[in-house]
C-alpha positions in Angstrom: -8.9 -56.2 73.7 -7.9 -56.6 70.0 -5.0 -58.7 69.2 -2.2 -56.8 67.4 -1.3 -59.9 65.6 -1.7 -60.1 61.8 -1.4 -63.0 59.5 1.1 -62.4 57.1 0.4 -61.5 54.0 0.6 -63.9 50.8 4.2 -63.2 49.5 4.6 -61.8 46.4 5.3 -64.5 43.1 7.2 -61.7 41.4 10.4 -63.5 42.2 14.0 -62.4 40.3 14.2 -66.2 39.0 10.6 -65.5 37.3 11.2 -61.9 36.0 14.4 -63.4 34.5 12.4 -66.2 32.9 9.7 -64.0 31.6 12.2 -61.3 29.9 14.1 -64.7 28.0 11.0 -65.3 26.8 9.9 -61.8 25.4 12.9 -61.0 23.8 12.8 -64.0 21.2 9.3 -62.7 20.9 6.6 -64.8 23.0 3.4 -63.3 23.7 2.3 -62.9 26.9 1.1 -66.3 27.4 3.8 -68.3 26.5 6.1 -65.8 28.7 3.3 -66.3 31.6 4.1 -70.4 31.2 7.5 -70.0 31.0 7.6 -68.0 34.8 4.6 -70.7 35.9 2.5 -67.8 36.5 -1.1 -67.6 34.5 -1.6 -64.7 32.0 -3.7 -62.5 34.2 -1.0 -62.5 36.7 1.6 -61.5 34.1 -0.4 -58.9 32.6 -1.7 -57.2 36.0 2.1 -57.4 37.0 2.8 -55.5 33.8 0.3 -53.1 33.8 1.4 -52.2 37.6 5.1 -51.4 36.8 4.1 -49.8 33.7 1.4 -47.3 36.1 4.4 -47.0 38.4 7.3 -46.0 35.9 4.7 -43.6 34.2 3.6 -41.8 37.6 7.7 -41.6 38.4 8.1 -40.4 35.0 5.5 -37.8 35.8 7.5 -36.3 38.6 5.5 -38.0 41.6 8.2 -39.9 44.4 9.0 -43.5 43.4 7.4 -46.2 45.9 9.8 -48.9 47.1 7.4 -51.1 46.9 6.9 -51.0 43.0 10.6 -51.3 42.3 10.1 -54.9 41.2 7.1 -54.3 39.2 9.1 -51.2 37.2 11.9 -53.7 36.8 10.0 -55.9 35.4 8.1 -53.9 32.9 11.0 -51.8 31.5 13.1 -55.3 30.8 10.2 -56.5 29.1 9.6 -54.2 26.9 13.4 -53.5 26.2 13.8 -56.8 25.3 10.9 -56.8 22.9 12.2 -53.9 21.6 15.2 -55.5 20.3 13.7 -58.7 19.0 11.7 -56.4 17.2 14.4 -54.1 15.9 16.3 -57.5 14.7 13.7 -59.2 13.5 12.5 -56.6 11.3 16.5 -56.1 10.0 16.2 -59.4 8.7 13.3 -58.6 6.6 14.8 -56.0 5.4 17.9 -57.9 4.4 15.6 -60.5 2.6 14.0 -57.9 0.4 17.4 -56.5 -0.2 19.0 -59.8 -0.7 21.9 -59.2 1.7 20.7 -62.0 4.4 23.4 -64.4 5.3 22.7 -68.3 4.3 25.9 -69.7 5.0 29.5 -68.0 5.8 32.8 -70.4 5.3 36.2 -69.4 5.9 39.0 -71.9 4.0 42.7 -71.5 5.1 45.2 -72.4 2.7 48.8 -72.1 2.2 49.9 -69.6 -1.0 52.5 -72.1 -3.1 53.8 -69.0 -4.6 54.4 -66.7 -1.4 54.3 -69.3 1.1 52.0 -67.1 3.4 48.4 -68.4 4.8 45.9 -66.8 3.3 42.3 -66.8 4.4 39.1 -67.1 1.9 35.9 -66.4 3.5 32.9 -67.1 1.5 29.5 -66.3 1.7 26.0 -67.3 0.1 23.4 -65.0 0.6 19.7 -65.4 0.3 18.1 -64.6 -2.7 16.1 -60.5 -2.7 12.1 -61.4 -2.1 10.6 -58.4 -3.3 7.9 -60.3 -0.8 9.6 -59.0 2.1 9.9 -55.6 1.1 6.0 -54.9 0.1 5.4 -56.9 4.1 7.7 -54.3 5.7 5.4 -51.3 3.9 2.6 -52.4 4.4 2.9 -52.3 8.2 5.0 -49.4 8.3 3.2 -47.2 5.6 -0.5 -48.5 5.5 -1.8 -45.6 4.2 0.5 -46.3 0.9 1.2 -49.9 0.6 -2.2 -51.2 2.7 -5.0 -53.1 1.5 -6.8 -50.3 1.7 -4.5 -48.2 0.3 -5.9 -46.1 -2.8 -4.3 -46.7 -6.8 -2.4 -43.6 -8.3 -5.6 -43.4 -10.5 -7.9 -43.3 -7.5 -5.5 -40.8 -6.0 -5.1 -38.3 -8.7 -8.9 -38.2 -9.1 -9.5 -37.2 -5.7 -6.7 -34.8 -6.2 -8.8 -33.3 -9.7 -11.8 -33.5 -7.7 -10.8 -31.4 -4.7 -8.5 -29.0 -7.1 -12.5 -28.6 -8.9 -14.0 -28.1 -5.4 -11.4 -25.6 -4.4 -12.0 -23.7 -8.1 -15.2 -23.1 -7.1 -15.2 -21.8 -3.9 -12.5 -19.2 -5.0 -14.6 -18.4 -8.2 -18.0 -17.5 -5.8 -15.6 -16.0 -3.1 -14.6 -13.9 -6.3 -18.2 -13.1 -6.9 -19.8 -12.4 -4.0 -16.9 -9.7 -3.3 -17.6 -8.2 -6.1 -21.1 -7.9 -5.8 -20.7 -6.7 -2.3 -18.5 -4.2 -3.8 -20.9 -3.0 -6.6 -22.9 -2.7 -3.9 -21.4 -0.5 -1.6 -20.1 1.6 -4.4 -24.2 2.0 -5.0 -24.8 2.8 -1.7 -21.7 5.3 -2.0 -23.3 7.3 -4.5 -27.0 7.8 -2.6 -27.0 10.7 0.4 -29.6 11.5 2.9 -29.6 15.0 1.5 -30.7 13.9 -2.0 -34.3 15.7 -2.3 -36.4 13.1 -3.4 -38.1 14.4 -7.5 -41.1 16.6 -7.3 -44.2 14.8 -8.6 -46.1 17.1 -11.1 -48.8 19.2 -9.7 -52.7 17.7 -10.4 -54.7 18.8 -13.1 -57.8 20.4 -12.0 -60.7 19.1 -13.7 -63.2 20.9 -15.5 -66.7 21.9 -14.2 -69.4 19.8 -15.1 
């Protein structure tokens, strides 16, 4: 008879203190190996543990009943990419506020007594960062590479595929234009010939004379 008895099985290293670990380290935006180190875990655990919560919240997303078992995994996933989310979002704020020259150096506040009023009065000064127009043309590039690319086309190139297809265009409207109205000379011919047009009489032979 078969023993009942089973080994246990190898407990899981998806541990809170490690899912805590690996989200610190995505949201100042690690890649998946450094966040891997971080939790002690290699980067093919990490990413199959990823990939499994992100199968999971998808399939509960889809309607299909949520399995206890993948609660960790879901957890996991959805903090990690919320918090890359808003390392992301921030991150690409501050380019933005480099471009536009609004990005905070250094921020003092001085308190000082008014002789005249007596009151305290607080001065708060700020030095920004100098606009980079640098940071501006990184941020389109990425977010309109069709436009601001490297493989993005000149006005010149773009305004002669413009002509080019406005020429193409001509064309096929000025032989639609033609061939309709050669189909409709042609009907209008057909129109005008009936089955009960007798065809012309041929003239009748001349005899020839006797030898």
């Amino acid at each position: 008879m078969r023993s009942s008895n089973r080994r246990p099985g190898r407990p899981c290293l998806l541990t809170p203190e490690r899912v805590d670990a690996i989200v610190r380290a995505s949201a100042v935006g690690a890649n998946t190996v450094l966040a891997a180190e971080a939790a002690g875990v290699s980067r093919a655990t990490l990413a199959r543990w990823i990939a499994r919560g992100r199968a999971a919240a998808e399939s509960r997303e889809d309607g299909h009943p949520a399995d206890p078992r993948e609660d960790a995994f879901v957890d996991l996933y959805r903090r990690v990419e919320q918090a890359r989310a808003q390392m992301a979002t921030r991150a690409l704020a501050r380019v933005l506020q480099a471009g536009a020259g609004s990005l905070v150096l250094e921020e003092r506040v001085r308190t000082y007594t008014d002789p005249v009023t007596g009151l305290d009065v607080e001065e708060r000064q700020v030095r920004y960062l100098r606009p980079d127009w640098r940071a501006a043309a990184w941020w389109l590039a990425r977010v309109f590479p069709e436009h601001y690319g490297p493989n993005a086309l000149s006005f010149d190139q773009v305004l002669d595929e413009f002509t080019a297809q406005e020429l193409h265009d001509e064309r096929d409207r000025a032989g639609s234009t033609e061939l309709a109205g050669l189909a409709e000379r042609l009907q209008l011919a057909l129109a005008q010939t009936t089955p009960d047009t007798p065809a012309a009489e041929l003239p009748a032979p001349v005899p020839s004379s006797p030898a």
